[in-house]
BAGU-998871 format. One record per residue (C-alpha): residue in one letter; residue number from 1; chain; x, y, z. Coordinates in steps of 0.25 Angstrom, whole numbers. Example, Ala and Ser with C-alpha at 12.3 -4.5 7.8 and 13.67 -1.06 7.14 Angstrom:
<atom A; 1; A; <49; -18; 31>>
<atom S; 2; A; <55; -4; 29>>
//
This chain:
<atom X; 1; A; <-147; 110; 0>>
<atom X; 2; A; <-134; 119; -6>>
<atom X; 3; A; <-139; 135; -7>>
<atom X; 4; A; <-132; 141; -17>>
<atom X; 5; A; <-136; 151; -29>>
<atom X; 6; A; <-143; 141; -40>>
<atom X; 7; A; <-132; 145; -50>>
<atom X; 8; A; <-123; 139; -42>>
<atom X; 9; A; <-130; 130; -35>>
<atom X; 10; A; <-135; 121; -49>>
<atom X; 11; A; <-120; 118; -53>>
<atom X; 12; A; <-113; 116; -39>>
<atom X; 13; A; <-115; 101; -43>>
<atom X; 14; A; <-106; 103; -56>>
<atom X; 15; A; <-96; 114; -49>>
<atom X; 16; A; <-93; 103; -40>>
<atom X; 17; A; <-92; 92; -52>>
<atom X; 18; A; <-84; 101; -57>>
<atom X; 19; A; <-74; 106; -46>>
<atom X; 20; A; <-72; 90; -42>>
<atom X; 21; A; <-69; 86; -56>>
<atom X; 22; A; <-59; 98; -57>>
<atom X; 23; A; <-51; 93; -42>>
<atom X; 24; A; <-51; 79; -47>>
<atom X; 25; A; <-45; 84; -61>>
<atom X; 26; A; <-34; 91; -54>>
<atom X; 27; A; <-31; 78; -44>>
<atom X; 28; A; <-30; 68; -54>>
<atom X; 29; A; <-20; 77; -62>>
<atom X; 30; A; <-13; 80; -49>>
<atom X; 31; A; <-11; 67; -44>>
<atom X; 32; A; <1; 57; -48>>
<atom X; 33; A; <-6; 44; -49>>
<atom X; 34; A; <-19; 42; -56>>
<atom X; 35; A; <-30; 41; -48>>
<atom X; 36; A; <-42; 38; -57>>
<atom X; 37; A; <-49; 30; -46>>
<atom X; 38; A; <-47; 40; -35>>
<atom X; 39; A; <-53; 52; -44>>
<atom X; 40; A; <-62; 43; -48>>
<atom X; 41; A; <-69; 41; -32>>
<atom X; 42; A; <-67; 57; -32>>
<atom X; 43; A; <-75; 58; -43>>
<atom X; 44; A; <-85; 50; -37>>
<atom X; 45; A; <-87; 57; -23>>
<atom X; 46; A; <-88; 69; -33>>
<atom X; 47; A; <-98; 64; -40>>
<atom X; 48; A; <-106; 60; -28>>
<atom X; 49; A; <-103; 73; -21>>
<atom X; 50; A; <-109; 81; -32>>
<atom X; 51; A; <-122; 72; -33>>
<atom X; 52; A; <-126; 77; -18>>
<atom X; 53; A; <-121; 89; -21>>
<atom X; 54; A; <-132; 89; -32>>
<atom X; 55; A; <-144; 82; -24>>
<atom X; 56; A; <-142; 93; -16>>
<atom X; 57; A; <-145; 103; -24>>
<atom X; 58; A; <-158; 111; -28>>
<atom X; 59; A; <-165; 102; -40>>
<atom X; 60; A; <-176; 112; -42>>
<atom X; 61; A; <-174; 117; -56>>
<atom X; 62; A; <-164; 129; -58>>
<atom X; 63; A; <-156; 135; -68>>
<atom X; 64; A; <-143; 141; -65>>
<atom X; 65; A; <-128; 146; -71>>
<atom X; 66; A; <-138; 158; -81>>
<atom X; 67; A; <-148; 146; -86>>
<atom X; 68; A; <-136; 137; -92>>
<atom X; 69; A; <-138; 127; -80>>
<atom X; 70; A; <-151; 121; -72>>
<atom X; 71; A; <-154; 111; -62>>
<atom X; 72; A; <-166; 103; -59>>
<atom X; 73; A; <-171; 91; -54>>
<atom X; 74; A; <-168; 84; -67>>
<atom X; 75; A; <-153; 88; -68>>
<atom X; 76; A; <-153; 85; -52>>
<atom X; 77; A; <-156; 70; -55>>
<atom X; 78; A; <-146; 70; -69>>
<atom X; 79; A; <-137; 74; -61>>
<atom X; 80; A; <-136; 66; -50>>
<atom X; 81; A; <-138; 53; -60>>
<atom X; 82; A; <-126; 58; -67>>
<atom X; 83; A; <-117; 60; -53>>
<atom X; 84; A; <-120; 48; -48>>
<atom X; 85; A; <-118; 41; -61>>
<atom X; 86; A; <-106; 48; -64>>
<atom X; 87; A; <-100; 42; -50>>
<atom X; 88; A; <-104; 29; -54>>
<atom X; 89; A; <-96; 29; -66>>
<atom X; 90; A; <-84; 32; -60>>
<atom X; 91; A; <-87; 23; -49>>
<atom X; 92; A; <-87; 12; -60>>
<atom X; 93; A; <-76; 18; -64>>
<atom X; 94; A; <-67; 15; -52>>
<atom X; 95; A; <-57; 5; -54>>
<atom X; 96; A; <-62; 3; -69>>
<atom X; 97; A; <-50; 14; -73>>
<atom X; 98; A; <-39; 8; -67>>
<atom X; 99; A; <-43; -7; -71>>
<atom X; 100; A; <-43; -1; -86>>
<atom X; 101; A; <-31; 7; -83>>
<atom X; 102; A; <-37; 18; -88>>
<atom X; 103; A; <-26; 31; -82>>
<atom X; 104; A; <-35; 41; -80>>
<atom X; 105; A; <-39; 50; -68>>
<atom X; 106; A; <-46; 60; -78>>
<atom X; 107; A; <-58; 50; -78>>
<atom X; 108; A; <-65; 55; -67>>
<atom X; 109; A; <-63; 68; -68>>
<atom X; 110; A; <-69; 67; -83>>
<atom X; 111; A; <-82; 60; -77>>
<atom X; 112; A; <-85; 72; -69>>
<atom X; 113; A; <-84; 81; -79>>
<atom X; 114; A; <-93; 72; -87>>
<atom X; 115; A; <-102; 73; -75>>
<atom X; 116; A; <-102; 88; -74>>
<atom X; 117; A; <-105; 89; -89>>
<atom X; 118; A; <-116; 78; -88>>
<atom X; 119; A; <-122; 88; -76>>
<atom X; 120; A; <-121; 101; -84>>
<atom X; 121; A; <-128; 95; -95>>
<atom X; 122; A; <-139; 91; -85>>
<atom X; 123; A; <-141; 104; -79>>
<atom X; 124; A; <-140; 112; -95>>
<atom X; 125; A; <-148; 123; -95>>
<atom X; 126; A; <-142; 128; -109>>
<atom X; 127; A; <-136; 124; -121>>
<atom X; 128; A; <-123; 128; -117>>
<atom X; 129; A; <-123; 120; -103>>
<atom X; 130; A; <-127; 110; -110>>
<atom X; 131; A; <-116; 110; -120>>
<atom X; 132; A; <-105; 110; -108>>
<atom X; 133; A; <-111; 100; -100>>
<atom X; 134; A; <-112; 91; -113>>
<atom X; 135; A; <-97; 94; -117>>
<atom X; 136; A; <-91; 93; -102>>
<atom X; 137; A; <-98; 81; -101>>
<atom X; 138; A; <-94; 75; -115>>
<atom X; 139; A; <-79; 80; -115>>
<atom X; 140; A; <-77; 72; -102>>
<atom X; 141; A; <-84; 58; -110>>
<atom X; 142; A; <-75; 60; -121>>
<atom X; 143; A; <-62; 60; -113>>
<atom X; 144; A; <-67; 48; -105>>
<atom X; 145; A; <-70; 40; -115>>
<atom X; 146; A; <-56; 38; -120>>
<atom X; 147; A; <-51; 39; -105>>
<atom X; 148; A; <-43; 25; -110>>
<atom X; 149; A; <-33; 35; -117>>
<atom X; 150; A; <-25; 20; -120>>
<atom X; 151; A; <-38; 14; -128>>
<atom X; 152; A; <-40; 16; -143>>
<atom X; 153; A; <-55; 12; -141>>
<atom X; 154; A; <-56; 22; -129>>
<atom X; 155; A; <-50; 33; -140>>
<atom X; 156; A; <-59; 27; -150>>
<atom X; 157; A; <-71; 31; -141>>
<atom X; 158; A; <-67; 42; -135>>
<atom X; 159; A; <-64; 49; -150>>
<atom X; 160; A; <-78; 43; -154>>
<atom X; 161; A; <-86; 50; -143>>
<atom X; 162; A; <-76; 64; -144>>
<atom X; 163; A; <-81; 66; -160>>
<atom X; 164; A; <-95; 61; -158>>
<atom X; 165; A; <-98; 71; -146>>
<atom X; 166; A; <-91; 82; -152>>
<atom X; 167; A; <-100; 81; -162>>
<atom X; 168; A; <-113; 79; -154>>
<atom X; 169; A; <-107; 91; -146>>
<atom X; 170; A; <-106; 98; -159>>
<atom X; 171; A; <-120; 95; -163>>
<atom X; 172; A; <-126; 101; -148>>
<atom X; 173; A; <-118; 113; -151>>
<atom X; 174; A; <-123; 114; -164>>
<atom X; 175; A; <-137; 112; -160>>
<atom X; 176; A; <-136; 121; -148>>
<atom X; 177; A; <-131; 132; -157>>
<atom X; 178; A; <-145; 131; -166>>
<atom X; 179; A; <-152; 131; -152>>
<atom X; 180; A; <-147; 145; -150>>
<atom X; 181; A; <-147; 151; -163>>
<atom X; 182; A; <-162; 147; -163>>
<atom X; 183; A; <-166; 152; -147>>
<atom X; 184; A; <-155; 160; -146>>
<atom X; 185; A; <-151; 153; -132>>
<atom X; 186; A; <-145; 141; -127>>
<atom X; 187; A; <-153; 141; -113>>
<atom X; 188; A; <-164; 128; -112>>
<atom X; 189; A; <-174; 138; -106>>
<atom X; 190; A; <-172; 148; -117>>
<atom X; 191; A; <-173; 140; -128>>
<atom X; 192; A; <-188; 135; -121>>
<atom X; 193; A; <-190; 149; -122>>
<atom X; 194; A; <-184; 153; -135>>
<atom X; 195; A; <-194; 143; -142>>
<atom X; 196; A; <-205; 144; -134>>
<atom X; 197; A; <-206; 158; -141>>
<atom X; 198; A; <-201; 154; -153>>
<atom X; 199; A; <-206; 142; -159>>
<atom X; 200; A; <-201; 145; -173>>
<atom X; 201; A; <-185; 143; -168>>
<atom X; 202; A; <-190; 127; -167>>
<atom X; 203; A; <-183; 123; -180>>
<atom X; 204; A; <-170; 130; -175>>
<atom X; 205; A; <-169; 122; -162>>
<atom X; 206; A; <-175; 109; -165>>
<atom X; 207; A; <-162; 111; -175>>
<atom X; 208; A; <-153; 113; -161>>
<atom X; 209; A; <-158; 104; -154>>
<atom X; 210; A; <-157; 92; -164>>
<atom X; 211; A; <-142; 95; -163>>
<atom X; 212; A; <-143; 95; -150>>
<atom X; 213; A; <-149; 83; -147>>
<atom X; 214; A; <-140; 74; -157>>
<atom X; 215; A; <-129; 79; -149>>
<atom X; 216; A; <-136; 75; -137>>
<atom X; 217; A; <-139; 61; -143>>
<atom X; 218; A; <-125; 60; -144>>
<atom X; 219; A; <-123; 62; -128>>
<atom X; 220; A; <-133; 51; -125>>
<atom X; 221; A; <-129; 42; -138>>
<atom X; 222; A; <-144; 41; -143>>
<atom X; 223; A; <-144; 35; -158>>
<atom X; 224; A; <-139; 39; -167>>
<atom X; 225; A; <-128; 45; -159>>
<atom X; 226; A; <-125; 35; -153>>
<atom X; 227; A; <-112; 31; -162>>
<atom X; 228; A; <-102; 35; -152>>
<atom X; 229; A; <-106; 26; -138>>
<atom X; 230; A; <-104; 11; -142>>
<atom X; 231; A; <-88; 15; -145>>
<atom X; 232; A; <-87; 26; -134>>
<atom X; 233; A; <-94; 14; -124>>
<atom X; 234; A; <-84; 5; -130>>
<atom X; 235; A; <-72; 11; -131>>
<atom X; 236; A; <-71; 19; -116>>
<atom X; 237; A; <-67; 13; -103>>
<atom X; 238; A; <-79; 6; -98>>
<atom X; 239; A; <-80; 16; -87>>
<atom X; 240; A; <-82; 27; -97>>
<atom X; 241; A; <-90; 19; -104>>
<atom X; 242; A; <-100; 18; -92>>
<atom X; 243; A; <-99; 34; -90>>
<atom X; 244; A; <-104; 35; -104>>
<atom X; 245; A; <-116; 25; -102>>
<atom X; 246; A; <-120; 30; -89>>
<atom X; 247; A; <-119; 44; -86>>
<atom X; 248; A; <-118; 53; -101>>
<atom X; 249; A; <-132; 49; -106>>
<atom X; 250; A; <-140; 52; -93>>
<atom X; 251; A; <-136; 67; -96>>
<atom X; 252; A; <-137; 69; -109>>
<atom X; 253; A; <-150; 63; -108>>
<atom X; 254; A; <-151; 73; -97>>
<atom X; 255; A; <-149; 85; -105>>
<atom X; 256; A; <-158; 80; -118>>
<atom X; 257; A; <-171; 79; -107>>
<atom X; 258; A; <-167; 95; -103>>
<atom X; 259; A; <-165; 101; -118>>
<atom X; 260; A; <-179; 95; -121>>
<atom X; 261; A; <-185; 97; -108>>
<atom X; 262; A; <-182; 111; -109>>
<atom X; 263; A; <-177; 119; -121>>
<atom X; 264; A; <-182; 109; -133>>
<atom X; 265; A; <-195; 104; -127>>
<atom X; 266; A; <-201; 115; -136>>
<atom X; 267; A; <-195; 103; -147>>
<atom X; 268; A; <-200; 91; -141>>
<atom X; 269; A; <-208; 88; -154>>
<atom X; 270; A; <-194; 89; -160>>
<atom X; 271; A; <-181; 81; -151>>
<atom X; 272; A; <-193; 71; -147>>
<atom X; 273; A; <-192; 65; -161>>
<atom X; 274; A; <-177; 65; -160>>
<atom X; 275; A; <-177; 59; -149>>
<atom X; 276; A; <-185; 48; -155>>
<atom X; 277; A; <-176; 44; -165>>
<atom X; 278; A; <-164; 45; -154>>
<atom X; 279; A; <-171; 35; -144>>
<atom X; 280; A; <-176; 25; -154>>
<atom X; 281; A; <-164; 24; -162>>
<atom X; 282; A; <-155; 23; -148>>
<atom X; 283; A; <-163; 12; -143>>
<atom X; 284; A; <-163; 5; -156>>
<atom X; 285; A; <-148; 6; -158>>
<atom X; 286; A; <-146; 5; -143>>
<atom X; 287; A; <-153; -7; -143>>
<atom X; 288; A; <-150; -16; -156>>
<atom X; 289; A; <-135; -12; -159>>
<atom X; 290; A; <-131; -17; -144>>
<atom X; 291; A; <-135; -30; -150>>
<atom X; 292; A; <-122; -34; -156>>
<atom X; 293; A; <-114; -29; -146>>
<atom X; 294; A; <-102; -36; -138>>
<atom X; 295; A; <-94; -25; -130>>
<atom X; 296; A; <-103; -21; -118>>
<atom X; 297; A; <-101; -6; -119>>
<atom X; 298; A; <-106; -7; -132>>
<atom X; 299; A; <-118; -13; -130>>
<atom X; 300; A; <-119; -4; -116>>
<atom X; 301; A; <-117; 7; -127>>
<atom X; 302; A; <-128; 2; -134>>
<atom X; 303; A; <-136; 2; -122>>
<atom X; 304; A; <-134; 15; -120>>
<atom X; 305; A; <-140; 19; -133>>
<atom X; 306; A; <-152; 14; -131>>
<atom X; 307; A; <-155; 18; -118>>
<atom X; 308; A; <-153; 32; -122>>
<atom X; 309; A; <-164; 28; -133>>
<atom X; 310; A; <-173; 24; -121>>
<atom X; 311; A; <-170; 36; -113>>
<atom X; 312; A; <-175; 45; -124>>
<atom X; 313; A; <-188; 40; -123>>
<atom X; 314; A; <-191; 48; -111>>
<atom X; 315; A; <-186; 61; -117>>
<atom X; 316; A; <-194; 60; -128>>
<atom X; 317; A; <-206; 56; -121>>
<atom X; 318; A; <-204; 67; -111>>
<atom X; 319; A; <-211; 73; -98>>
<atom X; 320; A; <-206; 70; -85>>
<atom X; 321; A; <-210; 55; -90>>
<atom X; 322; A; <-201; 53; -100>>
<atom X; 323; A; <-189; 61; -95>>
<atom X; 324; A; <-190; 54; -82>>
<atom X; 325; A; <-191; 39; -87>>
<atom X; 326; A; <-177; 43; -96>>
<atom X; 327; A; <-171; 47; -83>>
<atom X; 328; A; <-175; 36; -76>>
<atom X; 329; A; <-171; 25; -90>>
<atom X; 330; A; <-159; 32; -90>>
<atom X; 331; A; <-156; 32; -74>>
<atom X; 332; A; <-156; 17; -74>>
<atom X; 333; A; <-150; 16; -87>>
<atom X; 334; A; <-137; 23; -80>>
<atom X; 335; A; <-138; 14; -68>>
<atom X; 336; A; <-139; 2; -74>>
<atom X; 337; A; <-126; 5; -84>>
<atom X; 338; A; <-118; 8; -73>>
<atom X; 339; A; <-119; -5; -66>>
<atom X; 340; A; <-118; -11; -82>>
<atom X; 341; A; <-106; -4; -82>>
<atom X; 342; A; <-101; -8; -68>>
<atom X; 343; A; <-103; -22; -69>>
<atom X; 344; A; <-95; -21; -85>>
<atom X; 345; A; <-83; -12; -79>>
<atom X; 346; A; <-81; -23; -67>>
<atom X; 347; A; <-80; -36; -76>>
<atom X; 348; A; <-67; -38; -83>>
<atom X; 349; A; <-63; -51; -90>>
<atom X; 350; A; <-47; -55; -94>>
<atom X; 351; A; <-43; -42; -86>>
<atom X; 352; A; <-51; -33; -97>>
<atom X; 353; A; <-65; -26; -96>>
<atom X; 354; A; <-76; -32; -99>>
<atom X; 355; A; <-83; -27; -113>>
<atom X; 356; A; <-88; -37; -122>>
<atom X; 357; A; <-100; -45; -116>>
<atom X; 358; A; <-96; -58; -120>>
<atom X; 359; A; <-88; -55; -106>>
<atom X; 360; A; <-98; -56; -98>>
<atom X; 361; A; <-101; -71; -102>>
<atom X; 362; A; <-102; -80; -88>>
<atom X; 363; A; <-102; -68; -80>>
<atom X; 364; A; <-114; -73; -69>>
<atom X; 365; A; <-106; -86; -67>>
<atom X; 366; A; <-94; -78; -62>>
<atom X; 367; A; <-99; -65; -57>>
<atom X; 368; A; <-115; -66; -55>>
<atom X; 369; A; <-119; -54; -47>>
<atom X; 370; A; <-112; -47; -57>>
<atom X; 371; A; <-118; -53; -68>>
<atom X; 372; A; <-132; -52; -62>>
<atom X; 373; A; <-129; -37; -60>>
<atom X; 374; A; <-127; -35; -73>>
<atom X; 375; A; <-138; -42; -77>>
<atom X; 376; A; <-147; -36; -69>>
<atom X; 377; A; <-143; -23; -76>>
<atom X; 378; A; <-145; -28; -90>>
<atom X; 379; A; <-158; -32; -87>>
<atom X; 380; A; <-160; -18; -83>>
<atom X; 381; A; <-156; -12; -94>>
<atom X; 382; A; <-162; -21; -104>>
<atom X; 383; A; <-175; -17; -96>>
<atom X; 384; A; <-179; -30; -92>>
<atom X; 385; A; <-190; -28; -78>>
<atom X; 386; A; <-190; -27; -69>>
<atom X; 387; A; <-174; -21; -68>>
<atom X; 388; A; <-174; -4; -69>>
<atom X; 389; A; <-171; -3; -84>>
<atom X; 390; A; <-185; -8; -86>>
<atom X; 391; A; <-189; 3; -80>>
<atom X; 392; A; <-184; 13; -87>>
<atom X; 393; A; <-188; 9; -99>>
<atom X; 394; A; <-200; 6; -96>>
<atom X; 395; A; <-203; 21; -90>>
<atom X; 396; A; <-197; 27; -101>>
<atom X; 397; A; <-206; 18; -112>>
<atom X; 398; A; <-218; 22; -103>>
<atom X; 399; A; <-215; 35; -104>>
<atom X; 400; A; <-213; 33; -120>>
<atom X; 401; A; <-226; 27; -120>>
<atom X; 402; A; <-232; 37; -112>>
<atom X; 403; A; <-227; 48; -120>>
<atom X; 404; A; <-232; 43; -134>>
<atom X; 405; A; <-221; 37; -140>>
<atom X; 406; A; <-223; 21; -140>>
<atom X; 407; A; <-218; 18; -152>>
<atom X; 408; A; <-204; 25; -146>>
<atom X; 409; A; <-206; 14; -132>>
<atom X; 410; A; <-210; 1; -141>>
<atom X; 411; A; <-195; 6; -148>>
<atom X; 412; A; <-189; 7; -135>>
<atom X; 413; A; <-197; -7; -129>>
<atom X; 414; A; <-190; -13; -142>>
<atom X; 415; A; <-175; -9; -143>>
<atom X; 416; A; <-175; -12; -128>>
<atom X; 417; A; <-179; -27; -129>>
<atom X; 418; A; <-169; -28; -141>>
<atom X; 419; A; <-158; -21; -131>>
<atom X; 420; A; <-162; -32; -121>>
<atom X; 421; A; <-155; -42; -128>>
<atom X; 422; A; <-142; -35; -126>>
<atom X; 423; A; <-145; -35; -112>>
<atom X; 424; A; <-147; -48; -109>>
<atom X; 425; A; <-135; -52; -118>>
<atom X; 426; A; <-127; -47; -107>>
<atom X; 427; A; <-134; -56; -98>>
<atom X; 428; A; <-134; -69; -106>>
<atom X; 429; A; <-120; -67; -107>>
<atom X; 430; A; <-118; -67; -93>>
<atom X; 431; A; <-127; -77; -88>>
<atom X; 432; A; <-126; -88; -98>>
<atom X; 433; A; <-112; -88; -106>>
<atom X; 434; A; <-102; -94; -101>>
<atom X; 435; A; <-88; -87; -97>>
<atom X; 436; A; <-78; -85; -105>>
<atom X; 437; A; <-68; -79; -96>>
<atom X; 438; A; <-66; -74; -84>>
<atom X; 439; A; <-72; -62; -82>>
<atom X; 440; A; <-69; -55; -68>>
<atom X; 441; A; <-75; -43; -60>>
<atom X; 442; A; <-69; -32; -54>>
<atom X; 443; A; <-75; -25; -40>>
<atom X; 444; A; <-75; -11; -38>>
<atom X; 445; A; <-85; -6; -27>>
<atom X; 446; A; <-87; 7; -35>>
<atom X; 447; A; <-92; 0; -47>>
<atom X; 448; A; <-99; -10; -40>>
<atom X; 449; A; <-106; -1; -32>>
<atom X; 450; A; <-111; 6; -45>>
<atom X; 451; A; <-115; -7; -49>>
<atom X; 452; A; <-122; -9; -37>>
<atom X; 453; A; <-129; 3; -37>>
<atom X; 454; A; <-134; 2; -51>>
<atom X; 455; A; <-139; -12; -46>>
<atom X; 456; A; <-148; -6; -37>>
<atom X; 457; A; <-153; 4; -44>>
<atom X; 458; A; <-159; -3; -55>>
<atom X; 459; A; <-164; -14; -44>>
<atom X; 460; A; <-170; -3; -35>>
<atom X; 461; A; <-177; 4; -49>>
<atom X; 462; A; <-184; -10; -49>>
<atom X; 463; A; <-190; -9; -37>>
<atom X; 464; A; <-194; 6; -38>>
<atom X; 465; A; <-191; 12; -51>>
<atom X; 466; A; <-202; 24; -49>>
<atom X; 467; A; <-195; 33; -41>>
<atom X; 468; A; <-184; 35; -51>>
<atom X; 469; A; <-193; 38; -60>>
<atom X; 470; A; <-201; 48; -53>>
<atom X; 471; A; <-187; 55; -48>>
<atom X; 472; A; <-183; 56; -65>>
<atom X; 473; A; <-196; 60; -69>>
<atom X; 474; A; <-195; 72; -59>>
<atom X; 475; A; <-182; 75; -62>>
<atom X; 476; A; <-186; 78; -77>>
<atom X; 477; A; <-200; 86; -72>>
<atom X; 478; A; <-188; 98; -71>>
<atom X; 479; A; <-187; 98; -85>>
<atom X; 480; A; <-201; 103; -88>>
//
């Protein structure tokens, strides 16, 4: 156990983030030669690094730098989700940049800052806090998003996303200034406190924070803000692309189950109807406008969109039983797209990347175990028992169920079996048409070993999916 003064002690994770980012920064503008891959492995060890240097830290809850900042249980397990996720990314990434001749050794420095911003939104204690971490994290996504400087898509994307999250950074600003005008603080404790003894300022902030929640919507592109991800999804390098899908939405989803855990449960009567809409409409749009699609990280996209509509469910029912099946959903949500996104960013067909799905036509014939790999993880996120993604939907409509809201779990039970079809189109396509044309894979131990891992997981959830779940659900008691 590290001793050290608790105001330092919470943020020597991000101090070390930080400082590493910083050394690899000036090395890659230093060196003569690009060396993407190398920084890349660096970045890496880094990563992991600062996960042990995190699990060995106090997780009791604490607040520290004058309130802006707090560490818990909750932001303990975010926060080593998002480490390790972070170094699976650019382990998928390894070899992915050079194939694309993509001349950028800036890339792995961006993801750490990313990561940084992801933890400090995590750990917000204060409007403020939450601010930076949001921008830090958002600054770094818009600049890796059009890390292709030679594609006009890339640009396309990259633009798309820029205006889109100025304007949702815009509207938390503009929502964040209500807040204090009406409790005259930006602290989460404070505001509890400024309501709790004023009950009339309820107007005021329920005006904030429906600002502050579009914006956030934004960040984890719930509908009707979800306009920007299918051309962001498209138009990136693949290897963004998975960033995006992965890692973003875990902390955003992260800091929405603190501000309403804390400051604005005084409104739950209020965001819980928001929310409503939100989830319903991502798992409708998520669900019936990946129907007609052919490019695979548009329907990934898609995908996306309506997971996040699943994982809203547990936020609005609430408790310990509703937060923690969210986190639990989400968990193996971001495992099984990693080994999606692993299996996608090996195959290649004529020398170019694989992105339409008609690609994968005759794939078990020429490469079965990957073919079943995949299979095995669209089964899973079709939520088809007895795989893991079966689980996590069915804890988190238990828990909607449970909670009340059955006409919300008979949505989600319907927009999921329409979503299915998508699924299993992959599927069909690679076990019963025939090959076109040769469609080659590429080995690279890192990525397959993100594969592998995201294997196991969601075949070890099979055999015991409770214990995850009990470790999520105390994660989120911290919060009460």
């Amino acid at each position: 156990m590290i001793n050290l003064p608790i105001s330092i002690d919470a943020i020597i994770p991000e101090i070390t983030l930080a400082c590493g980012a910083m050394f690899l920064l000036i090395i890659g503008a230093l060196s003569k030669r690009i060396i993407t891959n190398t920084l890349s492995y660096a970045a890496v060890l880094l990563l992991i690094f600062t996960f042990f240097l995190l699990v060995s830290l106090n997780w009791d809850t604490s607040i520290s730098m004058n309130g802006f900042f707090v560490m818990d249980s909750f932001a303990g397990l975010i926060k080593s989700a998002v480490l390790l996720s972070m170094a699976g990314v650019l382990a998928l990434s390894t070899g992915y940049m050079k194939r694309e001749e993509i001349v950028a050794f800036e890339y792995p420095i961006l993801v750490l800052l990313s990561t940084l911003g992801m933890m400090v939104m995590v750990s917000a204690n204060d409007l403020l806090s939450l601010y930076i971490g949001l921008e830090l994290q958002s600054l770094a996504l818009y600049v890796l998003a059009t890390i292709r400087r030679n594609s006009l898509r890339s640009a396309e994307a990259g633009i798309k996303y820029f205006v889109l999250g100025a304007l949702s950074s815009g509207m938390i600003l503009f929502g964040s200034s209500i807040i204090y005008g009406f409790a005259g603080t930006t602290n989460f404790t404070a505001i509890a406190e400024a309501f709790s003894a004023n009950p009339d300022m309820k107007l005021g902030l329920s005006m904030g924070l429906v600002f502050l929640l579009s914006g956030l919507a934004f960040k984890i592109s719930a509908a009707p803000f979800h306009m920007w991800t299918p051309d962001v999804y498209e138009g990136a390098p693949t290897s963004v692309t998975a960033l995006f899908a992965i890692v973003p939405k875990l902390a955003a989803l992260a800091l929405m189950m603190r501000i309403f855990c804390e400051p604005f449960m005084g409104l739950q009567d209020m965001w819980v109807q928001i929310l409503w809409v939100l989830s319903v409409a991502s798992m409708l749009v998520g669900a019936f406008a990946a129907l007609t699609q052919e490019n695979i990280k548009r329907l990934l996209a898609y995908s996306s969109i309506g997971n996040v509509g699943y994982a809203l469910i547990g936020i609005i029912v609430g408790g310990t039983g509703g937060l923690g099946a969210t986190l639990y959903y989400f968990l193996i949500y971001m495992a099984m797209t990693a080994g999606t996104f692993g299996i996608i960013m090996s195959l290649r067909r004529e020398g170019a990347s694989l992105e339409k799905i008609e690609s994968l036509e005759g794939m078990s014939k020429t490469h079965p175990v990957q073919a079943y790999v995949l299979a095995i993880l669209m089964f899973s996120m079709s939520g088809i028992p007895p795989m893991a993604g079966f689980f996590g939907k069915l804890f988190i409509f238990e828990s909607a169920i449970a909670g009340g809201y059955i006409y919300l779990a008979v949505l989600g039970v319907v927009s999921s079996v329409v979503a299915a079809y998508y699924y299993l189109r992959i599927i069909k396509v690679m076990f019963f048409d025939e090959q076109v044309e040769e469609l080659q894979y590429e080995t690279n131990v890192p990525r397959d070993a993100v594969i592998i891992v995201s294997i196991l997981i969601i075949t070890g959830l099979v055999l015991m999916p409770e214990p995850l779940l009990i470790m999520t659900q105390n994660a989120t008691a911290s919060l009460f």
